[in-house]
N, C-alpha and C positions, 0 to 999 in steps of 0.2 A: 504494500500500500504506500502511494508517496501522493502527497498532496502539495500542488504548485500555485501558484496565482501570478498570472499573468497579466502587465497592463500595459493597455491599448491608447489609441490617442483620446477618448473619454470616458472610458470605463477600466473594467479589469477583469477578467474571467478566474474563476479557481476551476483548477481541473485536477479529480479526482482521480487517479489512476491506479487501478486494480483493486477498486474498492468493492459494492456489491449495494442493490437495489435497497437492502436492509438499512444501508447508513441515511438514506433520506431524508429521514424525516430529523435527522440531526441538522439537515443543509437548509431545510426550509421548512415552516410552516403547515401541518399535513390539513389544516380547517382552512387554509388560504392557496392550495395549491390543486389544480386540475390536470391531473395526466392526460398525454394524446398521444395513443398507438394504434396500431391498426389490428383486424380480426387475425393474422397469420401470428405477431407476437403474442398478443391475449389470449388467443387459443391455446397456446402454448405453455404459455407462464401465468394462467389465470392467479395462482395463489398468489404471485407478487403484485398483484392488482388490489388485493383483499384491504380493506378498510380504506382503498382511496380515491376520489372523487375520478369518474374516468370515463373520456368522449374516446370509443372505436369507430374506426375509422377503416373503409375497404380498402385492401390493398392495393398498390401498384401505382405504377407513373402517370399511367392515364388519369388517376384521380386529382394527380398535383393539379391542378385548376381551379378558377376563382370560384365555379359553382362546389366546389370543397370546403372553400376559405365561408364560402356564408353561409353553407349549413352549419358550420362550428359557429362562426359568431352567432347564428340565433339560437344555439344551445348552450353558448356560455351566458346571452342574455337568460335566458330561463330558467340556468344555475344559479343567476344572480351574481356573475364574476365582476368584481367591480377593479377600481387602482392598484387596491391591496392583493391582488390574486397573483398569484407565481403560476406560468402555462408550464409546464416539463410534457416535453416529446420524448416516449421512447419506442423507438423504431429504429427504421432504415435512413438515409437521404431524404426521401418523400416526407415521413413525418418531423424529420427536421426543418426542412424546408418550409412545409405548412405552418408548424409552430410556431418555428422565428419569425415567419413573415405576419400570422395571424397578432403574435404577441407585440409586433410592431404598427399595426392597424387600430387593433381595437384600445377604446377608448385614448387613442393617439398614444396609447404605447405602454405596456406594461410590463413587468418581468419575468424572463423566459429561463427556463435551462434544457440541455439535453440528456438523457441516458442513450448514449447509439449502441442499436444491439447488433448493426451488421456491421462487416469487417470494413468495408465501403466507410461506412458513416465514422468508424472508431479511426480510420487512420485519414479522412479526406472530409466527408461531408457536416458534421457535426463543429469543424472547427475553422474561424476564421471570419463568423457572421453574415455571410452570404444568406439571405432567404429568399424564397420566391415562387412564383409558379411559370408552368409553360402556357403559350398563348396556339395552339394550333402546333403544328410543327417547329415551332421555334422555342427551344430548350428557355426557361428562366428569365423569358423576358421582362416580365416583370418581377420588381420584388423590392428590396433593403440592404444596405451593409448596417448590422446591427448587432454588437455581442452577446452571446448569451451570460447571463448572471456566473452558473457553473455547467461546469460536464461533468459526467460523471462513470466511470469505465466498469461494468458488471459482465467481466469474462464470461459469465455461467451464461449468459444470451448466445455465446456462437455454439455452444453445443448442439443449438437447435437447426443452427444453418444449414440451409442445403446445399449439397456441393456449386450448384450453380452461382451462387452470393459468394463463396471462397473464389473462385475465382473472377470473378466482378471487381472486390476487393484489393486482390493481388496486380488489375490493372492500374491503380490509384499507387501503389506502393514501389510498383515498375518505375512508372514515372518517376516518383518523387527519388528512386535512384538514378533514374537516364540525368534528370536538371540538375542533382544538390548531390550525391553521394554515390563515387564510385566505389566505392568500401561493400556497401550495401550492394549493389549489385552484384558484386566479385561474391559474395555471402549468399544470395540469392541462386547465384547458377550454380556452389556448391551444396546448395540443399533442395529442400523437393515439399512437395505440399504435404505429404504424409509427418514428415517433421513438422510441420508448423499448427500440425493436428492434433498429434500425438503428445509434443511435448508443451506444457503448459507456460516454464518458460522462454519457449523460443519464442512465440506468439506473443504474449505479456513484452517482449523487450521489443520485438519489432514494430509490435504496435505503439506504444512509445516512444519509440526512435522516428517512427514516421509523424505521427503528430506534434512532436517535436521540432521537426522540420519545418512543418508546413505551419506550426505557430509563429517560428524566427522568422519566416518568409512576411507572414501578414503583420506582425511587430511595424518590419521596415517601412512597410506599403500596405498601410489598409486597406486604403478606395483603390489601391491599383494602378495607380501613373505610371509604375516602373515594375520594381521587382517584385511583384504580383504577379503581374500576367505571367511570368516561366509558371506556372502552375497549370498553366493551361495547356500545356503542351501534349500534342495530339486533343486534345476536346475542339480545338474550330471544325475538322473537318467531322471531326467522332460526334460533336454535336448536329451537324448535318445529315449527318446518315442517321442517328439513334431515331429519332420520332418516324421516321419516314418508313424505316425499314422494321421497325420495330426490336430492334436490339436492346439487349441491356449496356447500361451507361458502361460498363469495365468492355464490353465486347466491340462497343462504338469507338470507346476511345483505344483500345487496343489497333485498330481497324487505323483510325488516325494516329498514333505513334509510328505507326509503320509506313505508313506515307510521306508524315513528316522526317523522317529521316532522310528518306529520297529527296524532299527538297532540300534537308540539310546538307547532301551532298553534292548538290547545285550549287547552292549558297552559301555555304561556310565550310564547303573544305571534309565535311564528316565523312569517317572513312570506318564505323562500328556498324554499320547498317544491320549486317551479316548475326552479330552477339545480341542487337537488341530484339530481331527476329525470333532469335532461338528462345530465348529467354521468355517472350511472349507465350511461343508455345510449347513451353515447357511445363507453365502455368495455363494449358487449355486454353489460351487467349487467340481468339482470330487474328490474322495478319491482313493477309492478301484476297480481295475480297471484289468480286463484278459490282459493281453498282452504277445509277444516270449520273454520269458525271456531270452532265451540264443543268441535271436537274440538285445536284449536291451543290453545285455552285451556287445557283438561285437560291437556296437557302444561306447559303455559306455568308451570300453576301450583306446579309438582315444582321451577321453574329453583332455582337455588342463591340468587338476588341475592333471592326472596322471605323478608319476616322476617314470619310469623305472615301477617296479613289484609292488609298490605302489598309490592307490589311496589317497588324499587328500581331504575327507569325510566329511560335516557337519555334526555335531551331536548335539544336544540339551542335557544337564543335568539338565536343569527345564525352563518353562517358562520363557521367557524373559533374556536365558542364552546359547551361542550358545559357541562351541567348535569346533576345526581342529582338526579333530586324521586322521593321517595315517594307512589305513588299506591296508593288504598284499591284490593284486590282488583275489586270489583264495578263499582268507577267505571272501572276500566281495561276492564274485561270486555265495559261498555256501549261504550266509545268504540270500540275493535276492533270490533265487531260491529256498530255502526253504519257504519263507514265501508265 
């Protein structure tokens, strides 16, 4: 158990790591606070629900949307949630996303935390105050950069994961070693998902080692003007394909890590193409994949990290080295469409 508290440019997050659902009601108020998870966690983990206020919530991506966001607000009116209410999400992405974005809406803004029970959400989505929903095919258009109060890490949630979410997860974890930590990858292609199963703690440190990362990243750049967006690497184009084709978010951005590479080797020289591939699917992750390219661009080009005629592109220049180049629309357009 280590408990850290981290502060942001107007708040301060504590995050709770390796602790367990039990300690809650130590962090917050249990007559002031309303959990928000969906029927796949609660079904599961009903007794950790037991004595607390709790909106279930259907699963999945398709539901991240605003008619989401107002069924919960007219159930929190109903609860009676007023200023004093603490929202805690525990789920996936989806119910953090909904949470933080709702807790940031209602009543012009109340206090939120998370529990993420997917691997996904413990090393990527639960950290860093991003909330939001998707508008049609466009990932997260709208939403909030808004910290949650705490986090809070209850390993005993990935028991219940399906293989399918382990590796969703492990494309988030890729990443954060392709841009920040060549260490961690060299570590990664020496071990195998049965290790990170099996042993309680390989997983405990890696998932701490990557939320770690991507804490220091948003420390530097909250809103994102600079060393933010390497976080994003492979999501412009993995965000394009994910709604469209119906992929999950680690399989989209997998799909996009692998492409970006190709233009890294265009554009800055990157010569691991080959490692970051394997490594992908090694971890079950898609690589190489048919899709409408000029129908992924139409999307691509809605992304948020576009400014006018230019995209703002991760690129890698060696393992464990992530870079922002702006690339002119059209030159981007050709190099996807060529490869």
């Amino acid at each position: 158990m280590k408990h850290i508290k981290y502060k942001f440019s107007g708040s301060s997050t504590d995050c709770y790591f390796a602790y367990g659902i039990s300690h809650l009601k130590e962090i917050t108020d249990k007559n002031n606070t309303i959990l928000i998870t969906d029927e796949n966690v609660f079904n599961a983990h009903t007794k950790r629900f037991k004595g607390w206020n709790t909106i279930v919530l259907k699963p999945g991506e398709e539901f991240k949307v605003q008619a989401t966001v107002d069924a919960v607000i007219e159930q929190l009116i109903t609860m009676q949630a007023d200023r004093k209410t603490t929202l805690v999400g525990v789920g996936g992405g989806v119910i953090t996303d909904i949470t933080g974005y709702v807790a940031a809406v209602y009543m012009r803004g109340i206090a939120f935390g998370f529990i993420p029970t997917s691997l996904l959400a413990l090393v990527d989505a639960s950290i860093g105050g991003k909330n939001g929903i998707d508008v049609g095919v466009y990932k997260n258009m709208v939403g909030v950069i808004r910290q949650p109060k705490f986090i809070l890490h209850d390993m005993v949630f990935l028991n219940s994961l399906p293989q399918a979410e382990w590796e969703n997860g492990f494309a988030e974890v890729i990443k954060h070693a392709c841009i920040k930590d060549a260490a961690m990858f060299r570590e990664l292609e020496a071990n195998s998902f049965k290790n990170y199963q099996t042993k309680k703690t390989a997983i405990c440190e890696l998932v701490q080692r990557n939320a770690q990362i991507k804490i220091k990243v948003v420390q530097q750049d909250e809103f994102e003007k600079g060393e933010r967006r390497l976080l994003n690497f492979g999501h412009t184009l993995g965000h394009a394909l994910e709604n469209q084709y119906e992929l999950s978010h680690g399989q989209a951005v997998a799909i996009g890590m692998t492409y970006a590479c190709h233009v890294s080797e265009q554009l800055s020289g990157f010569k691991q193409t080959g490692r970051v591939v394997n490594l992908l699917e090694k971890y079950n992750l898609p690589t190489y994949a048919s899709f409408n390219k000029t129908k992924a661009m139409e999307v691509l080009k809605m992304d948020k990290k576009r400014e006018r005629k230019e995209m703002n592109y991760i690129l890698l220049e060696k393992i464990g080295k992530g870079v922002v180049k702006s690339i002119p629309m059209g030159q981007l357009e050709k190099i996807i469409i060529d490869l």
